[in-house]
N, CA, C and O atoms as CSV, one atom per row, in Angstrom:
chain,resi,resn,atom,element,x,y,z
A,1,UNK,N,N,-23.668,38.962,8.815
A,1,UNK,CA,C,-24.041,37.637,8.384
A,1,UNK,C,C,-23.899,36.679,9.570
A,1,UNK,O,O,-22.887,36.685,10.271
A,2,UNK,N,N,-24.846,35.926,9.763
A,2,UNK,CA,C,-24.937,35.110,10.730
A,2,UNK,C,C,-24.701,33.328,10.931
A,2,UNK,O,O,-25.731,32.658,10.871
A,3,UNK,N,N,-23.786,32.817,11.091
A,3,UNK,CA,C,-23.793,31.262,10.812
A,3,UNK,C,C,-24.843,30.369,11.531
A,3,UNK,O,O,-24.881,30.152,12.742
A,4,UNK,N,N,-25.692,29.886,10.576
A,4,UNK,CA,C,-26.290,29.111,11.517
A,4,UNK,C,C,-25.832,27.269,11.858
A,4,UNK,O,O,-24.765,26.675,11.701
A,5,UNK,N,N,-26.918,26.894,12.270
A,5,UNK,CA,C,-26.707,25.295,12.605
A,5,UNK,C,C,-26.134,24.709,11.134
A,5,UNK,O,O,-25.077,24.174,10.799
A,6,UNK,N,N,-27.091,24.997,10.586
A,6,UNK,CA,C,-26.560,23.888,9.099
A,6,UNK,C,C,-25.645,24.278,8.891
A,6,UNK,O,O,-24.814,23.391,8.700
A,7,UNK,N,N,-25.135,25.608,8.777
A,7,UNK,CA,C,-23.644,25.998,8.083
A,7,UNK,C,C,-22.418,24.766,8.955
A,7,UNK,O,O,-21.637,23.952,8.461
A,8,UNK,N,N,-22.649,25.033,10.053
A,8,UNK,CA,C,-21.751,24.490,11.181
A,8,UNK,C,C,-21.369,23.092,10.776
A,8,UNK,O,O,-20.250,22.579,10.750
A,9,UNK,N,N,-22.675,22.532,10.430
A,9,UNK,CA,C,-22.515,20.970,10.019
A,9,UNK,C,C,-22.547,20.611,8.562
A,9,UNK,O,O,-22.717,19.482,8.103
A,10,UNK,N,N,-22.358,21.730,7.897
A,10,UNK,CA,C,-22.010,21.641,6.391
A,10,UNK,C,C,-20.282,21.453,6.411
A,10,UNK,O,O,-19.736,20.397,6.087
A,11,UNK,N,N,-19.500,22.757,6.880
A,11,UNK,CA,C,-18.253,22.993,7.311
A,11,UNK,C,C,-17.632,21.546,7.677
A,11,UNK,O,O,-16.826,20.975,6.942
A,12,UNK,N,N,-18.153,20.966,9.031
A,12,UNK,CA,C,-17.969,20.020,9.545
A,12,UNK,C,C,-17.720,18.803,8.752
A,12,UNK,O,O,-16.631,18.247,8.897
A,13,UNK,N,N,-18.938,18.117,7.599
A,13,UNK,CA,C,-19.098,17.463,6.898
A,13,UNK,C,C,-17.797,17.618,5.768
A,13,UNK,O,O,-17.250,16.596,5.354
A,14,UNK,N,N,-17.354,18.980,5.309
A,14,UNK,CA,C,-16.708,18.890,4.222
A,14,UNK,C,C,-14.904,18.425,4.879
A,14,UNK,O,O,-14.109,17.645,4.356
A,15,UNK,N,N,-14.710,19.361,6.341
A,15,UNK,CA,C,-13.566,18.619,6.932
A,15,UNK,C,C,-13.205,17.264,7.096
A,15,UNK,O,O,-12.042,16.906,7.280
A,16,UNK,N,N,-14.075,16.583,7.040
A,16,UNK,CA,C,-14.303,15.029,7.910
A,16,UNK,C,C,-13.843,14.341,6.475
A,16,UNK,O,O,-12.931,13.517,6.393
A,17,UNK,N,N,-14.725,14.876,5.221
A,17,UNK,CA,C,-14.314,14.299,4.115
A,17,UNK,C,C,-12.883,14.470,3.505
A,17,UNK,O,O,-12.190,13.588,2.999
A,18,UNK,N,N,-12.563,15.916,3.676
A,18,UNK,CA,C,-11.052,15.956,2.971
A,18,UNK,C,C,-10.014,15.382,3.914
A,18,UNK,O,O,-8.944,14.975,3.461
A,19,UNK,N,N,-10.271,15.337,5.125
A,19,UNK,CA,C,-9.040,14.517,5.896
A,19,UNK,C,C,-9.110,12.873,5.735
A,19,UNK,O,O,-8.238,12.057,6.029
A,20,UNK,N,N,-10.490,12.632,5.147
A,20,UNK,CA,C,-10.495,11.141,5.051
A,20,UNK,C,C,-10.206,10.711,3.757
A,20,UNK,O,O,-9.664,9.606,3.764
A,21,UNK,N,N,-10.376,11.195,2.637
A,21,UNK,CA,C,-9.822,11.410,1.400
A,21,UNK,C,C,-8.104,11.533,1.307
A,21,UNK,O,O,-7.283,10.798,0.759
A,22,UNK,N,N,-7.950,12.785,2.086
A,22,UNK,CA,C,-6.043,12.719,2.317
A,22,UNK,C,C,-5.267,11.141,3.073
A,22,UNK,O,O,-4.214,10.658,2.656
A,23,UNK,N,N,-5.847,10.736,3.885
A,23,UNK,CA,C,-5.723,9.659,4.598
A,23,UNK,C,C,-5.638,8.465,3.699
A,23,UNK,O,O,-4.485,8.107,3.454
A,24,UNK,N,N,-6.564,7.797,3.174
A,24,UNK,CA,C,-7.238,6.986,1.768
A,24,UNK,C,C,-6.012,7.289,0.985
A,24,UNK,O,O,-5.254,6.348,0.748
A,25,UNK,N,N,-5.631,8.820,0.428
A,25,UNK,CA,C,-4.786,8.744,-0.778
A,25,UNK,C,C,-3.258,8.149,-0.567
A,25,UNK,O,O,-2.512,7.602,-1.379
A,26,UNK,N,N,-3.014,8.570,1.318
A,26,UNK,CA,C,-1.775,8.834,1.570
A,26,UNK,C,C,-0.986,7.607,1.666
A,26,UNK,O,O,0.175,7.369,1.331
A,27,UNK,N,N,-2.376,6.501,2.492
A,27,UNK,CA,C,-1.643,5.135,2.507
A,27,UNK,C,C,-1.961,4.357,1.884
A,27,UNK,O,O,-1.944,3.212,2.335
A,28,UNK,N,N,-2.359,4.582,0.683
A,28,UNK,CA,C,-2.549,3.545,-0.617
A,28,UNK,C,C,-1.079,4.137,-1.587
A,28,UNK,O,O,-0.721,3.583,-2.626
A,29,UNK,N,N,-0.709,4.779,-1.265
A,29,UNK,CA,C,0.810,5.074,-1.988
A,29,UNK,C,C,1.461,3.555,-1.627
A,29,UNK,O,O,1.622,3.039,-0.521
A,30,UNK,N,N,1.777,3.028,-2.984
A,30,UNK,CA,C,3.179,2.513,-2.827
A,30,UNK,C,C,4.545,2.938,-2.506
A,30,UNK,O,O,4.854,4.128,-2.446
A,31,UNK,N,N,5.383,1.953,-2.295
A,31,UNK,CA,C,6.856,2.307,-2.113
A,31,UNK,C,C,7.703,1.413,-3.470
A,31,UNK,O,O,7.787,0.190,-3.582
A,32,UNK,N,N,8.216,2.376,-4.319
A,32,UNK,CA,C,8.664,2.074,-5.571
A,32,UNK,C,C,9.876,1.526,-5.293
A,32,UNK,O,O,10.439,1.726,-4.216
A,33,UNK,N,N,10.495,0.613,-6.470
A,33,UNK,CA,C,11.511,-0.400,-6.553
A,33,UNK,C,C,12.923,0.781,-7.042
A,33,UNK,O,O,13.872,1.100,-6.326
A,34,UNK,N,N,12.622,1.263,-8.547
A,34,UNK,CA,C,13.493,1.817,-9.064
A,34,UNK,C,C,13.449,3.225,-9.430
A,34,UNK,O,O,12.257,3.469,-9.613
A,35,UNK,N,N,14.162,4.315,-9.637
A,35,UNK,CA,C,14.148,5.069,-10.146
A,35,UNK,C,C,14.740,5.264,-11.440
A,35,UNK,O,O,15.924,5.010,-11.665
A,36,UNK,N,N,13.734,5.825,-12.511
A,36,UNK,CA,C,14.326,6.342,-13.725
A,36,UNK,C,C,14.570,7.786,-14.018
A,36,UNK,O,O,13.779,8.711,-13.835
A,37,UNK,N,N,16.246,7.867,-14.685
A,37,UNK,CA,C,16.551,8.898,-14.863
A,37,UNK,C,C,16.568,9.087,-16.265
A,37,UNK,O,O,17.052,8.327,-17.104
A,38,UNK,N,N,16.069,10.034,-16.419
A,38,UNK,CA,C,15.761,10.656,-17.973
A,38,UNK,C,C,16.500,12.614,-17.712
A,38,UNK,O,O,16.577,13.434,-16.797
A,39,UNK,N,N,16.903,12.505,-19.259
A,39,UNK,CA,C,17.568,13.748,-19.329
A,39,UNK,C,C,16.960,14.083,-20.680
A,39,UNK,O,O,17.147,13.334,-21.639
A,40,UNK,N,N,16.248,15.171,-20.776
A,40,UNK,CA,C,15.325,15.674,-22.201
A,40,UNK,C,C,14.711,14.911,-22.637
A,40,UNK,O,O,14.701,15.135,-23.848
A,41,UNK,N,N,13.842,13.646,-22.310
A,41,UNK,CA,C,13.237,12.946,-22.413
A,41,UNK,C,C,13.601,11.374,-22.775
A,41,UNK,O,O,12.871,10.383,-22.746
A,42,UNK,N,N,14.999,11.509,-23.129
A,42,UNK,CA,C,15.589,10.067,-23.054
A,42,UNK,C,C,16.158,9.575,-21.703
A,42,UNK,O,O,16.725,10.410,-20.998
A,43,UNK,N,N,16.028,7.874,-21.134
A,43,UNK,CA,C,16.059,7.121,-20.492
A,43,UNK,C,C,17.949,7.216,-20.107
A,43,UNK,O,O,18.651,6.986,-21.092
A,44,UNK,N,N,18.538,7.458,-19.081
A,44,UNK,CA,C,20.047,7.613,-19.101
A,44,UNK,C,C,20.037,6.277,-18.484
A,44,UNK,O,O,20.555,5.304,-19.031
A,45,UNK,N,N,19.260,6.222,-16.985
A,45,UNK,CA,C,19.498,5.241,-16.083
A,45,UNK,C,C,18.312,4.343,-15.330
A,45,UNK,O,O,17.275,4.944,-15.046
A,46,UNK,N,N,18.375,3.527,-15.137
A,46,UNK,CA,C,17.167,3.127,-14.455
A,46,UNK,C,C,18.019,2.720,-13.135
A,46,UNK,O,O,19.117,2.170,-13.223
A,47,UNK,N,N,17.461,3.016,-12.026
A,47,UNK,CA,C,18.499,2.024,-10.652
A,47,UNK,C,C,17.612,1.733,-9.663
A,47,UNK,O,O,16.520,2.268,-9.470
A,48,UNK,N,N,18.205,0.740,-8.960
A,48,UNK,CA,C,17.276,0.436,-8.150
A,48,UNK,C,C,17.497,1.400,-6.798
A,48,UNK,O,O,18.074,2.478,-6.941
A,49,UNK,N,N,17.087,1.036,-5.669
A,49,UNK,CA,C,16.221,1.866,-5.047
A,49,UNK,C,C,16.866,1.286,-3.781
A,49,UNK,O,O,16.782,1.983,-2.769
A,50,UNK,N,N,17.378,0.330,-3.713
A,50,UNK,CA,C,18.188,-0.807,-2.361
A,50,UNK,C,C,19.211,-0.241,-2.313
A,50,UNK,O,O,19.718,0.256,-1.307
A,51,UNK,N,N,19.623,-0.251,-3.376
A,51,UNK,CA,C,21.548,-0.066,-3.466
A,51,UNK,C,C,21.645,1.255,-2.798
A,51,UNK,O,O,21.187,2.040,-3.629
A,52,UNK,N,N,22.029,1.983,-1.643
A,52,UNK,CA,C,22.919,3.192,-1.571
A,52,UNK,C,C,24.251,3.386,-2.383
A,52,UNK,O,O,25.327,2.807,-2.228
A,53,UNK,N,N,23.859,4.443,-3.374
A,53,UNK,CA,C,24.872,4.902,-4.093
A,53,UNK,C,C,24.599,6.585,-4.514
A,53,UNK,O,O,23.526,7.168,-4.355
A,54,UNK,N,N,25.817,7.166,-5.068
A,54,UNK,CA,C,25.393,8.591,-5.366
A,54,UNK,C,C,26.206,8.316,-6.783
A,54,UNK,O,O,27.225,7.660,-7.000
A,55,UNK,N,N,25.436,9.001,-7.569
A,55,UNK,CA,C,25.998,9.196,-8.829
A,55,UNK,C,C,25.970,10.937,-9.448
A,55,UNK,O,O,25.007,11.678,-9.246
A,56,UNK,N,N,27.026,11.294,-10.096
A,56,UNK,CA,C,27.106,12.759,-10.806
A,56,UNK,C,C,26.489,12.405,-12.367
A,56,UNK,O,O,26.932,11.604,-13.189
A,57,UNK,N,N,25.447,13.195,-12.447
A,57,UNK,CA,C,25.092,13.007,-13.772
A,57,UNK,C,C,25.183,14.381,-14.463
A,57,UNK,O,O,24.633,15.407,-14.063
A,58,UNK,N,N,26.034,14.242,-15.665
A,58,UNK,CA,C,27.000,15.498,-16.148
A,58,UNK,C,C,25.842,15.477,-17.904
A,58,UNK,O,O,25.654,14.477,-18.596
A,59,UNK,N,N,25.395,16.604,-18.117
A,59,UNK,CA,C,24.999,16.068,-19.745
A,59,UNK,C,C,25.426,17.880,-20.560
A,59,UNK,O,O,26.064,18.752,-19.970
A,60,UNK,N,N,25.099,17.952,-21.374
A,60,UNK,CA,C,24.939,19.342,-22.198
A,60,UNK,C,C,24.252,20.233,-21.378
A,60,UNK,O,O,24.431,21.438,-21.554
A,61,UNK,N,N,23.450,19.814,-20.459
A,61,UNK,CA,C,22.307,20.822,-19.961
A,61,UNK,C,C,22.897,21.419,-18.812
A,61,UNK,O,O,23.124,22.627,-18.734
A,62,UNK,N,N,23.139,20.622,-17.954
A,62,UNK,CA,C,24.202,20.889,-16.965
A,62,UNK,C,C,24.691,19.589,-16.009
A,62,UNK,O,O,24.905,18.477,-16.493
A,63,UNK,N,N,24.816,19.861,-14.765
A,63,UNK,CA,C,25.373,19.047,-13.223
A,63,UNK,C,C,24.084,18.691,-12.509
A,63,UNK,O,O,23.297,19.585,-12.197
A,64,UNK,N,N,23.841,17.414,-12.238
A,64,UNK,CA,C,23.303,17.201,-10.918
A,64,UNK,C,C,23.956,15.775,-10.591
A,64,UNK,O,O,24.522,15.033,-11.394
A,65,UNK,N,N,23.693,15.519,-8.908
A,65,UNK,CA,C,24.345,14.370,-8.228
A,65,UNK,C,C,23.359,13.746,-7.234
A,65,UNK,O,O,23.139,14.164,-6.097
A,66,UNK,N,N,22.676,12.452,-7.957
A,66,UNK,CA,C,21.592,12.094,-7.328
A,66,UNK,C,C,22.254,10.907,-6.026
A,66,UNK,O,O,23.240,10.171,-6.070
A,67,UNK,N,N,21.323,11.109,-5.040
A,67,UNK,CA,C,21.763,9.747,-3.376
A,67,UNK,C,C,20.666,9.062,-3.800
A,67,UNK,O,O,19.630,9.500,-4.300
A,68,UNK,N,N,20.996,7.933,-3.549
A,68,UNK,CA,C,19.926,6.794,-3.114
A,68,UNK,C,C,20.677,6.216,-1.676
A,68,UNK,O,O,21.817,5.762,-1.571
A,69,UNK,N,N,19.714,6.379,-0.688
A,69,UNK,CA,C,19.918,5.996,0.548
A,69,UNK,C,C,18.799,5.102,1.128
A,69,UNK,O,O,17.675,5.359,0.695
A,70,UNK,N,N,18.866,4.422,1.738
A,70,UNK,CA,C,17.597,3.864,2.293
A,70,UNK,C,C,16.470,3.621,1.670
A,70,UNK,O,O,15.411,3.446,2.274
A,71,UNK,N,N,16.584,3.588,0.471
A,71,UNK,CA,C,15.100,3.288,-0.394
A,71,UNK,C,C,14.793,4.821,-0.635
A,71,UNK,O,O,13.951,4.971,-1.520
A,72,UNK,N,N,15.149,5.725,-0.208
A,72,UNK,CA,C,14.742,6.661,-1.214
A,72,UNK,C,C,15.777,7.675,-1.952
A,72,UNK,O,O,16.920,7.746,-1.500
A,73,UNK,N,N,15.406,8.462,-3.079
A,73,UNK,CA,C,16.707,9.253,-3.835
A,73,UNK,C,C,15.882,10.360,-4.159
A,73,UNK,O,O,14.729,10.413,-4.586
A,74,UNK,N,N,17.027,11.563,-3.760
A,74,UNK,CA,C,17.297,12.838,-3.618
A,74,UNK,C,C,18.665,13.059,-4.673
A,74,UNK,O,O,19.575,12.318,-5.043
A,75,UNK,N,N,18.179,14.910,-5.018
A,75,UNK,CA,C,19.306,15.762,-5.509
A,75,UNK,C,C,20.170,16.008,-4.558
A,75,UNK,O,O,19.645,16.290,-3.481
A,76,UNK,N,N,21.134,16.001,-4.578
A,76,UNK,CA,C,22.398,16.890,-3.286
A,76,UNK,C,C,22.717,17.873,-4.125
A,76,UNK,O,O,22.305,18.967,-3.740
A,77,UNK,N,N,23.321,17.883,-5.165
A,77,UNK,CA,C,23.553,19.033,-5.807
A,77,UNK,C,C,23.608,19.305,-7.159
A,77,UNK,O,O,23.877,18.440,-7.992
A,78,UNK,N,N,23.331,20.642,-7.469
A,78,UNK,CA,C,22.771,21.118,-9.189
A,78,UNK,C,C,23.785,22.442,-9.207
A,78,UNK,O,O,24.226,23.136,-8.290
A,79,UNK,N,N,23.985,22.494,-10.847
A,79,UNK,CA,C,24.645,24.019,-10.808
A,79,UNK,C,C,23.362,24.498,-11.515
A,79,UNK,O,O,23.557,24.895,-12.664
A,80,UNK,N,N,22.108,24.544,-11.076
A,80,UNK,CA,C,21.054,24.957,-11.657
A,80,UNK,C,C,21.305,26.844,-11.598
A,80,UNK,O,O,22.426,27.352,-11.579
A,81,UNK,N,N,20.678,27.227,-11.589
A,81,UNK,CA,C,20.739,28.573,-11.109
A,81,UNK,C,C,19.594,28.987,-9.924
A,81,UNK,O,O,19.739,29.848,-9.056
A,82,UNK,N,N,18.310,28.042,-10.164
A,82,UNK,CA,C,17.393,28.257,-8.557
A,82,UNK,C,C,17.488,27.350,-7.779
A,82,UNK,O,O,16.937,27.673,-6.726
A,83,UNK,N,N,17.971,26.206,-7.732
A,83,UNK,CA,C,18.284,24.902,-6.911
A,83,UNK,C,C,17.092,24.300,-6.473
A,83,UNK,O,O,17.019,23.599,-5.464
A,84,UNK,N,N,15.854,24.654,-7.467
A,84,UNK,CA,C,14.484,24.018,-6.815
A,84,UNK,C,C,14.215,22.377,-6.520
A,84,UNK,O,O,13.433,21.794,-5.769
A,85,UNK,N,N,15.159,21.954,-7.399
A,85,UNK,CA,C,15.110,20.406,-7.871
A,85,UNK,C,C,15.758,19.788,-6.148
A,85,UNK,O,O,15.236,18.906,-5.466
A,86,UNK,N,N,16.935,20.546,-5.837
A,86,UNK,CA,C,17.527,20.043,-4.520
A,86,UNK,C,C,16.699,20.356,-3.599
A,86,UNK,O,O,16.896,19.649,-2.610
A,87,UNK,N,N,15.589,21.326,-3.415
A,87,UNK,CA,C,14.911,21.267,-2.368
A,87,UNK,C,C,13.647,20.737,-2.578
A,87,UNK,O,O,12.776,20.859,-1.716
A,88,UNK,N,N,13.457,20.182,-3.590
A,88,UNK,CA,C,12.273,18.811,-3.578
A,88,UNK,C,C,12.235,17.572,-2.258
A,88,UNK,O,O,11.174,17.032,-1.946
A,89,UNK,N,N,13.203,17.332,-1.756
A,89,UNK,CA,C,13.536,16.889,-1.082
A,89,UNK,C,C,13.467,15.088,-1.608
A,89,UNK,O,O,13.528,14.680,-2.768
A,90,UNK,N,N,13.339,14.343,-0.471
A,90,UNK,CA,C,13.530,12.842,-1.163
A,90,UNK,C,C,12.041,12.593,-1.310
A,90,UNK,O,O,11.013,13.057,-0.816
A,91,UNK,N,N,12.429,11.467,-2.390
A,91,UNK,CA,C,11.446,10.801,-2.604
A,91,UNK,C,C,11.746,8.927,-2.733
A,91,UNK,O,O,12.750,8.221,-2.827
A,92,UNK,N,N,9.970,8.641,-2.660
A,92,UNK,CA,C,10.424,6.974,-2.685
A,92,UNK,C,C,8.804,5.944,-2.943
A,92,UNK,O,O,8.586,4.733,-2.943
A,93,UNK,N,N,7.901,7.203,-3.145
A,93,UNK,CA,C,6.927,5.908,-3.463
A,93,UNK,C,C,5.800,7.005,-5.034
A,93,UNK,O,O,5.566,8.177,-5.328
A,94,UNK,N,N,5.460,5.569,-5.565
A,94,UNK,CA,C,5.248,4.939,-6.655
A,94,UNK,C,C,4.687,6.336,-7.300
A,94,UNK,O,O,3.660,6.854,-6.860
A,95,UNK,N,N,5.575,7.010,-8.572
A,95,UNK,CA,C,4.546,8.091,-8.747
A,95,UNK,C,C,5.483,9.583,-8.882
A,95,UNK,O,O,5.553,10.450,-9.753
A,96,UNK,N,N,6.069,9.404,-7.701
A,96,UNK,CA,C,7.014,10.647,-7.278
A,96,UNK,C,C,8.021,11.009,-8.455
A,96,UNK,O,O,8.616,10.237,-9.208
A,97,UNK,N,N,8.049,12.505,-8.400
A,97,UNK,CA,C,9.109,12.784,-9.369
A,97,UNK,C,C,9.655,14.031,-8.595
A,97,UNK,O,O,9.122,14.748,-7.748
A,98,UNK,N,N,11.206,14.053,-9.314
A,98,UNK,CA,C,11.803,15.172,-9.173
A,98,UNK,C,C,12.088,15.790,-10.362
A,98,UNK,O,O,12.401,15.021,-11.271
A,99,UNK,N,N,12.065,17.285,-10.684
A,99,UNK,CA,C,12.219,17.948,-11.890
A,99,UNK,C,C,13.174,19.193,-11.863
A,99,UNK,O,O,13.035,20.279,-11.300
A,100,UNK,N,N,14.258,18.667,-12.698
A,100,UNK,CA,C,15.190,19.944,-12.601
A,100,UNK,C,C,15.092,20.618,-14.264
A,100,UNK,O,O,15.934,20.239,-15.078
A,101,UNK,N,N,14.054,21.591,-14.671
A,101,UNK,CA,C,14.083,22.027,-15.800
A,101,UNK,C,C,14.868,22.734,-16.393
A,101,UNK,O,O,14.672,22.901,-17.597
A,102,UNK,N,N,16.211,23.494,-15.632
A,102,UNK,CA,C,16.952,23.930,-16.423
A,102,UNK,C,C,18.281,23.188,-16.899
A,102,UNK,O,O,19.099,23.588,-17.728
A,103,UNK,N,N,18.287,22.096,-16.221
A,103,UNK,CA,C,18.978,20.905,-17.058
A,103,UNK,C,C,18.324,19.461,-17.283
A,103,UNK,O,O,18.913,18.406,-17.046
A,104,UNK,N,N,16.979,19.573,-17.792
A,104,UNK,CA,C,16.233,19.009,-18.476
A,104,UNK,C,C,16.214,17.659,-18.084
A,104,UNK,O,O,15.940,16.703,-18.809
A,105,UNK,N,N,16.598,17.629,-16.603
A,105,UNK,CA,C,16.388,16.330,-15.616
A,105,UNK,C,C,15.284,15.603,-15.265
A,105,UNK,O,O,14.522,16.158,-14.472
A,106,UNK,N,N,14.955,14.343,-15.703
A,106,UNK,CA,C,13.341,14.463,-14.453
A,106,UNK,C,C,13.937,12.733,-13.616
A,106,UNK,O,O,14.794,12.040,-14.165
A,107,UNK,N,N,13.384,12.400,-12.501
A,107,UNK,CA,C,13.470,11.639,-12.005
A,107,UNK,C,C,11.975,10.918,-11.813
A,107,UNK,O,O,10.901,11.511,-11.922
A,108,UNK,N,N,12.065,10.200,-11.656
A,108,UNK,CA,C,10.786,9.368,-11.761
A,108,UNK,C,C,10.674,8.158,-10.596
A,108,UNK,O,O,11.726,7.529,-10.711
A,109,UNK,N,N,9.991,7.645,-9.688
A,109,UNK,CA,C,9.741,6.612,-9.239
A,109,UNK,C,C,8.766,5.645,-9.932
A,109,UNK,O,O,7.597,6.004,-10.066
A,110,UNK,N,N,9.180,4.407,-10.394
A,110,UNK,CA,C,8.494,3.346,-10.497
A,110,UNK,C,C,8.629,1.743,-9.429
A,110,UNK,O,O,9.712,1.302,-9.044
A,111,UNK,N,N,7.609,1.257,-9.197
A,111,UNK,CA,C,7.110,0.089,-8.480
A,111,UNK,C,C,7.620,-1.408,-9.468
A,111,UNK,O,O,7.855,-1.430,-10.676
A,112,UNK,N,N,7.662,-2.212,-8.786
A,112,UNK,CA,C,7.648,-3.787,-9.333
A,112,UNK,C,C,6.056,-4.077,-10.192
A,112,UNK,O,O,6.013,-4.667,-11.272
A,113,UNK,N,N,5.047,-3.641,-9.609
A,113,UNK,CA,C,3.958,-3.940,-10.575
A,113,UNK,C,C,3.117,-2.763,-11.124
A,113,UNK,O,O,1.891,-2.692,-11.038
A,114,UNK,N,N,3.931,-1.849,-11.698
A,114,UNK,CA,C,3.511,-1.107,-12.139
A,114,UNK,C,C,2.466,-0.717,-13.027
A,114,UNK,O,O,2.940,-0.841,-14.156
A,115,UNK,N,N,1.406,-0.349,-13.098
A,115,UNK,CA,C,0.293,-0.471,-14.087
A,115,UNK,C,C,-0.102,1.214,-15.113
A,115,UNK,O,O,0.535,2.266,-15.063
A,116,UNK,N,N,-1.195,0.935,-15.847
A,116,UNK,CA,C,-1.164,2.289,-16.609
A,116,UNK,C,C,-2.356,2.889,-15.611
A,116,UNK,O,O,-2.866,3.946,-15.985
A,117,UNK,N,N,-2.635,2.547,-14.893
A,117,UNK,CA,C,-3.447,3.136,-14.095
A,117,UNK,C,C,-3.043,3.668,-13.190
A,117,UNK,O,O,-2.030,3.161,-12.709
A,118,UNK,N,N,-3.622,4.971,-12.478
A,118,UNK,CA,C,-3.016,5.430,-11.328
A,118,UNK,C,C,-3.975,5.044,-10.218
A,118,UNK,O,O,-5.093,4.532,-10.270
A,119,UNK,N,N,-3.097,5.502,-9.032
A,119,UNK,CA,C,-3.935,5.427,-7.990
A,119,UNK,C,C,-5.449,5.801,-7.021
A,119,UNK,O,O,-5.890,5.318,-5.979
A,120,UNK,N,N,-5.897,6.792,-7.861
A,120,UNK,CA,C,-7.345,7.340,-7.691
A,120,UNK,C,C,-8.306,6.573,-8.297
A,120,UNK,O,O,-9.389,6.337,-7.760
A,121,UNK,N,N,-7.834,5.976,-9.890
A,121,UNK,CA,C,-8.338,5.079,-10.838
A,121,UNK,C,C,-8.701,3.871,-10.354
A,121,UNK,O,O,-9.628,3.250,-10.873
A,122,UNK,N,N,-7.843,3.282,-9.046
A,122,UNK,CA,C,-8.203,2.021,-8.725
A,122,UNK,C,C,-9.129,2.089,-8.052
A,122,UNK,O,O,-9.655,1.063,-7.621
């Protein structure tokens, strides 16, 4: 099989678009105010996002101990059994979540003007 000209500048055309698309998506991200912590679908904590603090959040399900540093918050540690949630790594803009499903954790980033729309939508 042989590539010709058009293939070359078909290829070409579709690169140019997905890096400009990734670009477009990457810096229209906001940077969120607060994070909400929910455990099985109820609301435990909402916090903001300024304050450096670490908190242990202990429930029926199990252990985790969330940082907020610098505007953004991370797991440090879970007695999960795969530790996927701690290697999510940090997060901090508008959207982002962390999910620890075997203790029915989710973390959530929300913004100051938060809307029901997402960001592709606008």
């Amino acid at each position: 099989m042989r590539i010709i000209k058009n293939d070359i500048v078909l290829i070409s055309i579709f690169i140019i678009v997905s890096i400009v698309s990734f670009v477009v998506v990457f810096a229209s991200a906001s940077f969120g105010s607060r994070v909400i912590v929910s455990i099985n679908g109820t609301t435990m904590y909402e916090l903001d996002l300024s304050e450096d603090i670490e908190i242990d959040i202990d429930s029926e399900y199990g252990h985790n101990k969330l940082v907020i540093e610098d505007g953004e918050c991370f797991l440090s540690d879970a007695d999960c059994p795969d530790g996927l949630c701690i290697k999510q790594g940090k997060i901090s803009k508008n959207g982002q979540s962390i999910i620890c499903l075997p203790n029915k954790l989710v973390l959530t980033i929300k913004g100051e003007d938060e809307t029901e729309i997402d960001t592709i939508a606008r």
